[in-house]
C-alpha positions in Angstrom: 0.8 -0.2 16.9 -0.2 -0.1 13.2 1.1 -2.8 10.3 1.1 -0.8 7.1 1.0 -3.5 4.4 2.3 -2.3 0.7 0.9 -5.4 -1.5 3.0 -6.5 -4.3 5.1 -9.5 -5.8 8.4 -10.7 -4.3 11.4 -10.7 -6.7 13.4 -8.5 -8.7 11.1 -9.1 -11.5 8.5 -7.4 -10.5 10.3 -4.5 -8.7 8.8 -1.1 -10.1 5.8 -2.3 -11.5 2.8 -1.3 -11.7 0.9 -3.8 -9.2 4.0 -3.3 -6.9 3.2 0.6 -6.7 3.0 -0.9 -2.8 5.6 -2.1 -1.9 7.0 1.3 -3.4 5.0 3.3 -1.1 6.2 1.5 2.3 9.9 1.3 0.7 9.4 5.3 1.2 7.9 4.9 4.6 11.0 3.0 5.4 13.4 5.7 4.0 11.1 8.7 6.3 11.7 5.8 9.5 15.5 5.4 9.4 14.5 1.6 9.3 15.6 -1.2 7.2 13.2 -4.8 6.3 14.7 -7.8 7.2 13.1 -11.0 6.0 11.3 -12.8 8.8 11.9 -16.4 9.4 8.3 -17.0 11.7 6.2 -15.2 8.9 6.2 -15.0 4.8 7.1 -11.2 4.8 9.9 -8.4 5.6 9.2 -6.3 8.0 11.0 -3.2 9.2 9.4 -1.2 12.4 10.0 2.3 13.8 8.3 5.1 15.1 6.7 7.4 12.9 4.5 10.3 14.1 5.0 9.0 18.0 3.0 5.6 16.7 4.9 2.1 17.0 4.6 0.7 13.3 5.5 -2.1 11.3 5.8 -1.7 7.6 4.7 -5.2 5.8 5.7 -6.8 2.3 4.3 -10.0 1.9 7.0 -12.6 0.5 3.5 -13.8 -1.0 2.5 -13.7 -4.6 -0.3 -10.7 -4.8 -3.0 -13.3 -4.3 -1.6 -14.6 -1.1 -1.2 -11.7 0.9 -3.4 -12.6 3.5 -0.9 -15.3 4.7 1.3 -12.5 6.1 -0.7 -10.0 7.0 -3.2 -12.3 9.2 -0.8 -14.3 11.5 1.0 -11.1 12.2 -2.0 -9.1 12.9 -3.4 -11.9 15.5 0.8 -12.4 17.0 0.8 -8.7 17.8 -2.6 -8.3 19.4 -4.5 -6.1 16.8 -7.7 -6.0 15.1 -8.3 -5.9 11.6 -8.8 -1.5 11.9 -5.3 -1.5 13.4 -3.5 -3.1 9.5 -3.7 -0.2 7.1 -3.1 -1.7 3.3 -1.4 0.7 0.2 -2.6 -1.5 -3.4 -3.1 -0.3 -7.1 -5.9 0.5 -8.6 -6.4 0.1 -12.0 -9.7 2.1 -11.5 -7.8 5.8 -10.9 -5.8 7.6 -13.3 -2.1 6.9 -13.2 -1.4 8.5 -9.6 -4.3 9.5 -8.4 -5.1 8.6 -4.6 -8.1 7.2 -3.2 -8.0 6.3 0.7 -11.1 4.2 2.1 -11.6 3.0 5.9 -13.1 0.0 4.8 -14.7 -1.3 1.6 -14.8 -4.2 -0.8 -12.1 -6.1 -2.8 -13.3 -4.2 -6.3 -12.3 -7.5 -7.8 -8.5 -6.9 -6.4 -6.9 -10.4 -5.4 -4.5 -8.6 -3.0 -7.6 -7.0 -0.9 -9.7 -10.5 -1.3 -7.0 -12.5 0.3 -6.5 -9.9 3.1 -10.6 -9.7 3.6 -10.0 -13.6 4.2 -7.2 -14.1 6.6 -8.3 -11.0 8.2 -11.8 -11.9 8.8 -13.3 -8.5 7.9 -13.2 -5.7 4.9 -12.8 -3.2 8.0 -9.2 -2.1 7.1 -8.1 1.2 5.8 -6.5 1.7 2.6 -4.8 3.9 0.3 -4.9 3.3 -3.0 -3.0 4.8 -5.8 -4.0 4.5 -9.5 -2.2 2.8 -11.9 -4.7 3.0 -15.1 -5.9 0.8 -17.3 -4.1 0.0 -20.3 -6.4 1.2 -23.4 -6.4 -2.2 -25.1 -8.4 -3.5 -22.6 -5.5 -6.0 -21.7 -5.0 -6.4 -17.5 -2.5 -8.9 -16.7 0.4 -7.5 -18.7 -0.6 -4.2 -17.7 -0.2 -4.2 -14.3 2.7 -6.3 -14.1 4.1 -3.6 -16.9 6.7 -0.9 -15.4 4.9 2.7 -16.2 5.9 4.7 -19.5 9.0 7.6 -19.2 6.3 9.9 -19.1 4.2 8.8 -16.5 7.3 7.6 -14.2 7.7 11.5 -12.4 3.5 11.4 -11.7 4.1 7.8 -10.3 6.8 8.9 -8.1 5.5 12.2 -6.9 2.1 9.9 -6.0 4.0 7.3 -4.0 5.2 10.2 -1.8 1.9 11.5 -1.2 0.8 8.2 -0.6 3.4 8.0 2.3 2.4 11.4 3.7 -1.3 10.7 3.5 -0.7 7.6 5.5 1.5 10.0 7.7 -1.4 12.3 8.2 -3.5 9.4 9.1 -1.1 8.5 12.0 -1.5 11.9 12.7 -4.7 13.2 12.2 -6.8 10.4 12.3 -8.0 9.0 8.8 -11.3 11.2 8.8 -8.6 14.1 8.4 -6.6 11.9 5.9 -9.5 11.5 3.8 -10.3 14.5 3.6 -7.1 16.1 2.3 -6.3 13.4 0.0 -9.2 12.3 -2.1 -10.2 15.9 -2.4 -6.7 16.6 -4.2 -5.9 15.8 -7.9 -2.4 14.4 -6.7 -1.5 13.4 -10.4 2.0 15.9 -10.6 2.5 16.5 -7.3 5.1 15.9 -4.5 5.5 16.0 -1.0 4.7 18.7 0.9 5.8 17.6 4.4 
């Protein structure tokens, strides 16, 4: 089994911005499942679980703020019997271009509250993640910026890189994520849509 964890904030207020490019991506994984999320009442998250690519997963969005997402993510991993390789995160990056993807077996935080609270109640930075750019906002301000929704022009790019999000972490279920990276962070995605 697999816990694929979309980080974002919980409420309508943030729905469709750009820190909750996340929660987007596992909203599509959801839609490709047949399955619905259903709040749980043992654990600050909804989940919804299926079968995707003959693997049992659970899709994860913490009912945390951003920099609590470890709460979630932690407990559930340990309930279920996993290790740390087995919970495969999808966060912004305000490092990439608006949506370009970057997937990574394991790494650092790169400063991103979501990833430090998961390297915490995880015990370990050996997760896999996608990450999808969101930009930087060319004033040089962050906190309005990623909780901003994108512009009209850059909504289509956004879109088309949430589904290749959800198909690279297809082709990791797959494939393997050696095969995942491969395809992915070789590809400008920026424009693109799903090909599977």
């Amino acid at each position: 089994m697999k816990l694929v964890v979309g980080l974002g904030n919980p409420g309508r207020a943030y729905a469709r911005t750009r820190h909750n490019v996340g929660f987007d991506v596992v909203d599509e994984l959801a839609r490709r499942m047949g399955a619905a999320f259903r709040r749980s009442w043992r654990f600050p998250a909804e989940l919804a679980e299926g079968e995707l690519e003959g693997e049992r997963v659970a899709l994860v969005k913490p009912r945390t703020f951003m920099n609590r997402s470890g709460e979630a993510a932690g407990p559930l991993m340990r309930k279920k019997g996993l290790e740390p390789a087995d919970v495969w995160v999808v966060v912004d990056d305000v490092d990439l271009p608006v949506g370009r993807l970057r997937l990574r077996a394991a790494g650092s935080a790169g400063g991103h509250n979501g990833l430090k609270s998961l390297i915490a109640h995880l015990g370990s930075d050996r997760f896999p993640r996608v990450r999808v750019g969101i930009g930087r906002d060319p004033a040089g301000e962050t906190v309005g910026h990623v909780l901003g929704r994108f512009a009209p022009d850059e909504q289509p790019v956004v879109d088309a890189a949430i589904r290749r999000a959800a198909d690279a972490v297809t082709v990791a279920l797959r494939d393997g994520w050696d095969r995942a990276m491969n395809e992915f962070n070789r590809e400008d995605t920026r424009g693109e849509g799903t090909r599977r």
